[in-house]
VOBA-1610 file (N, C-alpha, C; in pm, whole numbers, padded with zeros to 5 digits, always signed):
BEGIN
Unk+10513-00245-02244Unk+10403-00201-02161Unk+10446-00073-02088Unk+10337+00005-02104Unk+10408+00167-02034Unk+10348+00121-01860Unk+10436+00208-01805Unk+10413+00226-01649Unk+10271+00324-01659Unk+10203+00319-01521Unk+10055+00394-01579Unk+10157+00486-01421Unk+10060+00632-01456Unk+10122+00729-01397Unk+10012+00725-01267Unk+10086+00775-01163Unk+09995+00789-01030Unk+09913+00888-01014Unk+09787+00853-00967Unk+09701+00987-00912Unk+09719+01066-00812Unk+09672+01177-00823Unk+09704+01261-00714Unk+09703+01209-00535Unk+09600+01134-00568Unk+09542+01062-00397Unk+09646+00950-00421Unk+09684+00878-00517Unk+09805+00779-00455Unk+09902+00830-00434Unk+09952+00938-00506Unk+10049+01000-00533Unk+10065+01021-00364Unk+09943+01098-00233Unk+09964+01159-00160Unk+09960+01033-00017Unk+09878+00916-00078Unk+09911+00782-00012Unk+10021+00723-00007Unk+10124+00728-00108Unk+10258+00703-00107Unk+10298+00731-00008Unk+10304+00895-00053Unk+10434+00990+00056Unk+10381+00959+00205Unk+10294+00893+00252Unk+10233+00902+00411Unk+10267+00762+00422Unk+10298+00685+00360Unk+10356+00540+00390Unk+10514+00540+00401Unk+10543+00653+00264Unk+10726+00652+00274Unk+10744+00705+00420Unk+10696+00758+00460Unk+10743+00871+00598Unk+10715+00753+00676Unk+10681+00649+00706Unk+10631+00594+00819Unk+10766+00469+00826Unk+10845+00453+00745Unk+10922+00348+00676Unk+11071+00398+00749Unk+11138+00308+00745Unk+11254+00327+00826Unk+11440+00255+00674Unk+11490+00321+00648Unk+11581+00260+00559Unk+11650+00140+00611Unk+11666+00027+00513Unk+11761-00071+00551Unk+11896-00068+00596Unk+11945+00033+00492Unk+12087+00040+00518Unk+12074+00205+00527Unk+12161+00232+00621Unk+12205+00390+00658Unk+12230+00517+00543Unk+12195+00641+00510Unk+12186+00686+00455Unk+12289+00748+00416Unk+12384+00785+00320Unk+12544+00840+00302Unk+12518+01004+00327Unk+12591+01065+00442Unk+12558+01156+00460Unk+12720+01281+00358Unk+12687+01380+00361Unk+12807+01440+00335Unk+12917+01460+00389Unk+13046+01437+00351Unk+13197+01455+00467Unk+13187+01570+00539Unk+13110+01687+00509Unk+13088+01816+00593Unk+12992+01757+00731Unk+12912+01696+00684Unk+12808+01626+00824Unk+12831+01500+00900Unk+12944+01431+00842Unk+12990+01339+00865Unk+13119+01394+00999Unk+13174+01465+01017Unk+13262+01513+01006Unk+13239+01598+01181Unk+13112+01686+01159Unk+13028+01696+01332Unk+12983+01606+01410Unk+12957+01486+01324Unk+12900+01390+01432Unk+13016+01319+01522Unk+12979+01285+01614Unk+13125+01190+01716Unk+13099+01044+01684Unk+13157+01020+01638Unk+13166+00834+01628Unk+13197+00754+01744Unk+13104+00646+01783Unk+13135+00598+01877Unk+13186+00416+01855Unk+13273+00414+01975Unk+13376+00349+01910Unk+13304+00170+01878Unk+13329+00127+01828Unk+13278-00034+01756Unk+13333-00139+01830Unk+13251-00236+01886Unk+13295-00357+01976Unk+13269-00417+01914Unk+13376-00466+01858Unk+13371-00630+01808Unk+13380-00753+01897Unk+13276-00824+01901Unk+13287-00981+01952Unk+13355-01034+01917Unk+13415-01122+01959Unk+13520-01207+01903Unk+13463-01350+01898Unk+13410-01379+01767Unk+13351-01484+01751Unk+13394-01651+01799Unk+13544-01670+01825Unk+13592-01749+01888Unk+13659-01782+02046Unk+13568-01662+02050Unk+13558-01670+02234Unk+13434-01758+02327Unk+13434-01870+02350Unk+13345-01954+02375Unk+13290-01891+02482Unk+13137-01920+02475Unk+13075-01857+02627Unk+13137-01907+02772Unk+13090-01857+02885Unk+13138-01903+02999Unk+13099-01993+03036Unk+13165-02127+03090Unk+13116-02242+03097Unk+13176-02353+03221Unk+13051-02347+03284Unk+13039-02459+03425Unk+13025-02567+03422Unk+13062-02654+03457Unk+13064-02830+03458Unk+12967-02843+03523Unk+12873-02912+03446Unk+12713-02958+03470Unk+12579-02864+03465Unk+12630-02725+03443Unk+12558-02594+03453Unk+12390-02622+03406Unk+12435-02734+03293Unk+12295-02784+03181Unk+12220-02895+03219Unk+12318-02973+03302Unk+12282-03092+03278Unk+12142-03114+03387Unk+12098-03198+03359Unk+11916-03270+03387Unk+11937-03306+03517Unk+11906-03211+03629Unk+11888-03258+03792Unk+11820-03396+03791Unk+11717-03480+03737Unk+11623-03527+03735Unk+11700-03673+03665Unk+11707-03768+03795Unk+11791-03922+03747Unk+11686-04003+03646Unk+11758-04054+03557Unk+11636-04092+03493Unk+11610-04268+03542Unk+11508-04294+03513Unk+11445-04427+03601Unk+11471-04495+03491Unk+11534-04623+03530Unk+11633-04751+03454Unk+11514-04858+03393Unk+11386-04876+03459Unk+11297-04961+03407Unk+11275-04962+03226Unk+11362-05047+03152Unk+11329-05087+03053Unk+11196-05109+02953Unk+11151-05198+03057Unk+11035-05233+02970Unk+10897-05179+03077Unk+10814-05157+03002Unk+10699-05077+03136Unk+10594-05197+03165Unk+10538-05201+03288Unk+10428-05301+03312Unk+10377-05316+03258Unk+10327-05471+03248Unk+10251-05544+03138Unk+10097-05489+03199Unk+10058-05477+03238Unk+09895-05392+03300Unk+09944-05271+03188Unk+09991-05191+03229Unk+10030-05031+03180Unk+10019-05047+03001Unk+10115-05149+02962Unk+10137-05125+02799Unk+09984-05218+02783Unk+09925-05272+02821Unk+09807-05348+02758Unk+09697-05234+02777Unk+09716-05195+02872Unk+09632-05056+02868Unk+09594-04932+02829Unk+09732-04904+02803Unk+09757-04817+02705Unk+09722-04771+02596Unk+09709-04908+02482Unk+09669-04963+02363Unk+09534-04895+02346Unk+09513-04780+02222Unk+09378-04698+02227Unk+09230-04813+02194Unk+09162-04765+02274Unk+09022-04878+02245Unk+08988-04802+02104Unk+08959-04956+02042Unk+08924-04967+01903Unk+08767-04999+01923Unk+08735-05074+02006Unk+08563-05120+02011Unk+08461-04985+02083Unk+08378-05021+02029Unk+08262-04973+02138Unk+08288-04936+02243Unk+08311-04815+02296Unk+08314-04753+02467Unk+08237-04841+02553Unk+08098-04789+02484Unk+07972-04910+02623Unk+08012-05000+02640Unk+08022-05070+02524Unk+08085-05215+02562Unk+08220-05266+02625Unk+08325-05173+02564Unk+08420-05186+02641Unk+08417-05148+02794Unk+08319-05050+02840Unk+08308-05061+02982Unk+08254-05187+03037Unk+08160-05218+02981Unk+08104-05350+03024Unk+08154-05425+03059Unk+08274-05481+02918Unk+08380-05547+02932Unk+08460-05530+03099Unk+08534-05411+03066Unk+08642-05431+03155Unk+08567-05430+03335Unk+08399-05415+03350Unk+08355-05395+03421Unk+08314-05571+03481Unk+08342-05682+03388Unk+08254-05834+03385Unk+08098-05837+03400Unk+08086-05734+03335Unk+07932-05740+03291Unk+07883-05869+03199Unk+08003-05855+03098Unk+07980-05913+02941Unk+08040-06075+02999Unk+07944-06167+02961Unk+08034-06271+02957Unk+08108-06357+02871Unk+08173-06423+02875Unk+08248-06473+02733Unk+08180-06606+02728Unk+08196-06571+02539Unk+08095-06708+02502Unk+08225-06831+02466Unk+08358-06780+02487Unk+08429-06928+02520Unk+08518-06915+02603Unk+08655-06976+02652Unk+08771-06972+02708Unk+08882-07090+02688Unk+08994-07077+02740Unk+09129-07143+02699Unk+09196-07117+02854Unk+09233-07217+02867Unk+09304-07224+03004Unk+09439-07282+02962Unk+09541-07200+02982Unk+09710-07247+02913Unk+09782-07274+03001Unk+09721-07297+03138Unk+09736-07341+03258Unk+09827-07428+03273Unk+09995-07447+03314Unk+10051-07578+03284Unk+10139-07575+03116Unk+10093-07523+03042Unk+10151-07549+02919Unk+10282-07428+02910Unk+10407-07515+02840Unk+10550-07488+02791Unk+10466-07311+02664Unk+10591-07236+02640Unk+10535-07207+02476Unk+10532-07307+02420Unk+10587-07359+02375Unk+10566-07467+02248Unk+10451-07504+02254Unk+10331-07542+02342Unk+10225-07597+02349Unk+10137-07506+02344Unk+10175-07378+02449Unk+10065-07314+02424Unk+10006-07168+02319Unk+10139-07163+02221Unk+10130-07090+02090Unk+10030-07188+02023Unk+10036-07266+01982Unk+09970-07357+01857Unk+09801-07366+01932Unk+09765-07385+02068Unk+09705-07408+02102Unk+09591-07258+02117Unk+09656-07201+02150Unk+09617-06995+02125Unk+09576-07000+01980Unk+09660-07010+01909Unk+09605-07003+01709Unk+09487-07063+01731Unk+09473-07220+01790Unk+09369-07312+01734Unk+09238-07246+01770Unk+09305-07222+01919Unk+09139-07165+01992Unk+09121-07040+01934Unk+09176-06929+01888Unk+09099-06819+01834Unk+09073-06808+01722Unk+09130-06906+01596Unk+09071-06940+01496Unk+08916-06981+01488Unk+08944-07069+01578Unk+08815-07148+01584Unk+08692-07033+01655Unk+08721-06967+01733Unk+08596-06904+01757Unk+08543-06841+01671Unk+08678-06754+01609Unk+08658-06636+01507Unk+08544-06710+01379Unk+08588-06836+01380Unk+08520-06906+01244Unk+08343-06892+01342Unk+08349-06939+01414Unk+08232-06963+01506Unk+08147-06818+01539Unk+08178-06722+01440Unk+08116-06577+01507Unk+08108-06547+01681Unk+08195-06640+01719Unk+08178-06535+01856Unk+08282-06396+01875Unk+08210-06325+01975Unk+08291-06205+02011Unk+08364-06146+02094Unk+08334-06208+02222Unk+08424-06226+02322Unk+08476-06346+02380Unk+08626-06403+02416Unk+08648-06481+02499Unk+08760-06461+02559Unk+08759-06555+02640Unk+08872-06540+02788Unk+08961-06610+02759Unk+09120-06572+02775Unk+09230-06673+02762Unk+09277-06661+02878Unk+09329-06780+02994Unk+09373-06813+03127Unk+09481-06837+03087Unk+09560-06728+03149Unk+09730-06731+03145Unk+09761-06801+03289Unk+09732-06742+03372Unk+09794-06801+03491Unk+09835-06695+03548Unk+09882-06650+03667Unk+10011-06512+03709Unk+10160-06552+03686Unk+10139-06670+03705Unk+10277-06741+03701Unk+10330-06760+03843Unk+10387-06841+03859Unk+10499-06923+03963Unk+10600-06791+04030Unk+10615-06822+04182Unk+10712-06754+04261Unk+10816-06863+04259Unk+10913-06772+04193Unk+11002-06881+04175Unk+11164-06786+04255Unk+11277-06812+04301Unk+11354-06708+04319Unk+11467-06686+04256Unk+11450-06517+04257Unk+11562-06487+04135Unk+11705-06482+04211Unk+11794-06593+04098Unk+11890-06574+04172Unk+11975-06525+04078Unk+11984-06446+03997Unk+12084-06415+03897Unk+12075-06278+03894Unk+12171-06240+03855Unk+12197-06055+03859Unk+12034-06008+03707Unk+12053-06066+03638Unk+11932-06037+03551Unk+11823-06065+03607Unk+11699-05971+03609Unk+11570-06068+03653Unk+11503-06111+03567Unk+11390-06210+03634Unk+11324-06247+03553Unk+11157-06287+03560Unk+11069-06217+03415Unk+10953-06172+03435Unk+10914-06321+03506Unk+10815-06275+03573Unk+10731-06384+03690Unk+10586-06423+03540Unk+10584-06546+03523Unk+10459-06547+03417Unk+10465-06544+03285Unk+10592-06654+03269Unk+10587-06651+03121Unk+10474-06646+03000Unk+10379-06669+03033Unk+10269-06695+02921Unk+10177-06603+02937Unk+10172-06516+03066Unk+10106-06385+03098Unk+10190-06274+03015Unk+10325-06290+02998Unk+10405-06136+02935Unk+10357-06191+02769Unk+10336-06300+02709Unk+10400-06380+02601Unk+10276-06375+02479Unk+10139-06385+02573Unk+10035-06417+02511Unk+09967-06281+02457Unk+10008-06155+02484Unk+09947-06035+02425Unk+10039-06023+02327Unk+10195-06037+02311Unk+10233-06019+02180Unk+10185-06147+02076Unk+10142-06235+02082Unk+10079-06320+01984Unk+09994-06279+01971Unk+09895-06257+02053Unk+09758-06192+02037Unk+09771-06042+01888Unk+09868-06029+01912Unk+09924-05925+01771Unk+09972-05948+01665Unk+10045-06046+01704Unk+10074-06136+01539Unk+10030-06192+01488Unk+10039-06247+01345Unk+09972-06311+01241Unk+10006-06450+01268Unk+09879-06525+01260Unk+09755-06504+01182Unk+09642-06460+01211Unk+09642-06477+01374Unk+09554-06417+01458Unk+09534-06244+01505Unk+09640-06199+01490Unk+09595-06061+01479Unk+09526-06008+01431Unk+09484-06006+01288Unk+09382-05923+01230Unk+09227-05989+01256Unk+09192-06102+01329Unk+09069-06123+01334Unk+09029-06090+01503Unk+09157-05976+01571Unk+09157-05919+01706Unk+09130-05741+01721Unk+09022-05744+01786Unk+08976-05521+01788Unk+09027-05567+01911Unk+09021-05589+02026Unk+09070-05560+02120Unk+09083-05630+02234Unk+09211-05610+02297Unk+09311-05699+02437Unk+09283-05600+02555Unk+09233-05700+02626Unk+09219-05677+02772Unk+09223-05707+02884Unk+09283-05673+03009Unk+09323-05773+03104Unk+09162-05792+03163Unk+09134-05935+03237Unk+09022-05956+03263Unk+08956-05875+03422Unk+08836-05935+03436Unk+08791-05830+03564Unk+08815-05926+03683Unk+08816-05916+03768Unk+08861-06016+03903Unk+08802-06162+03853Unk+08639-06117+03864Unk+08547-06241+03851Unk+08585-06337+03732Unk+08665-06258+03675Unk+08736-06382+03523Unk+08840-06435+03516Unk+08921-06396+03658Unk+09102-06419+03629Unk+09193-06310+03685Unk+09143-06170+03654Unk+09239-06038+03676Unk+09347-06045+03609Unk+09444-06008+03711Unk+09586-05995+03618Unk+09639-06161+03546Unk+09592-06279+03568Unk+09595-06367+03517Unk+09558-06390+03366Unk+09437-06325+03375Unk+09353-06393+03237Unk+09325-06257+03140Unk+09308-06260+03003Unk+09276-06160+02956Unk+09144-06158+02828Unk+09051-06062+02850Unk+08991-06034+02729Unk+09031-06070+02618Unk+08964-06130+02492Unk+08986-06109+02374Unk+08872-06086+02283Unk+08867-05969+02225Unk+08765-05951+02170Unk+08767-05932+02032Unk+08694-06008+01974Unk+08707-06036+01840Unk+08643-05960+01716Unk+08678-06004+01585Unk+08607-05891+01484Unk+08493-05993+01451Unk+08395-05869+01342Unk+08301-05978+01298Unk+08320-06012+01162Unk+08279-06125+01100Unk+08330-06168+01018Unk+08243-06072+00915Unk+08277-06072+00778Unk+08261-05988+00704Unk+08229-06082+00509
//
């Protein structure tokens, strides 16, 4: 394939782009011109000279806060609403009332896992869509051990079941209830529809 030859107007578009262009590498001049210029002298860094360096110069003014696990209000809240806005205002407002409830009031886990499955199976079979599960706040009890310990076992216990199987997937959305239902005691559960 031949090279095609340039026109006069590219030819003159070239040269007004070359002029505007700067070389990568320096141009070899002649030892006669080389020779007038003054060289100025070359600082080398010394690549194994570590920068200057203060003990703590970097480090994070800002103590960081030891709380492990974050409030059970906070992480249930958190959780992005999957349902209906309106309704979920409603909801968290006790507008909506629930067409059942479970009071775990008194009950060990052992009693009141199996008893959580039964009751939200059973509604879910029953097309309802909202109901109330009564945790309790739990017992003031006093901590006497260097570890503490959460106040409300079945209040911290019952939103991670509420996530697991088998009952999880027939759950859109966990919510702590409105005063008039329980509050920080009791929580929303709002269910899918069957399909």
């Amino acid at each position: 394939m031949t090279r095609r030859k340039l026109r006069a107007d590219e030819q003159e578009l070239w040269q007004q782009v070359a002029k505007t262009t700067r070389p990568l590498s320096p141009i070899q001049k002649s030892s006669a011109a080389v020779s007038t210029v003054k060289k100025k002298p070359i600082q080398i860094q010394d690549p194994f000279r570590p920068e200057p360096f203060q003990l703590g110069s970097k480090a994070n003014s800002r103590v960081p806060a030891f709380d492990l696990k974050p409030d059970l209000r906070q992480s249930v809240a958190s959780r992005p609403v999957q349902m209906d806005h309106k309704s979920f205002k409603n909801m968290k407002r006790g507008k909506l009332s629930p067409e059942g409830k479970i009071d775990l009031h008194g009950m060990t886990l052992a009693q009141a896992h199996p008893a959580l499955i039964r009751f939200i199976t059973g509604s879910f079979a029953e097309g309802k869509r909202l109901v109330l599960v009564i945790t309790g706040k739990g017992k003031k009890s006093e901590d006497t051990g260097p570890i503490p310990q959460q106040k409300g076992v079945l209040r911290h216990q019952v939103p991670q079941w509420l996530r697991m199987a088998p009952i999880g997937p027939m759950i859109l959305q966990v919510s702590e209830a409105h005063l008039k239902h329980g509050g920080g005691g009791a929580y929303y559960v709002y269910l899918r529809r069957q399909r």
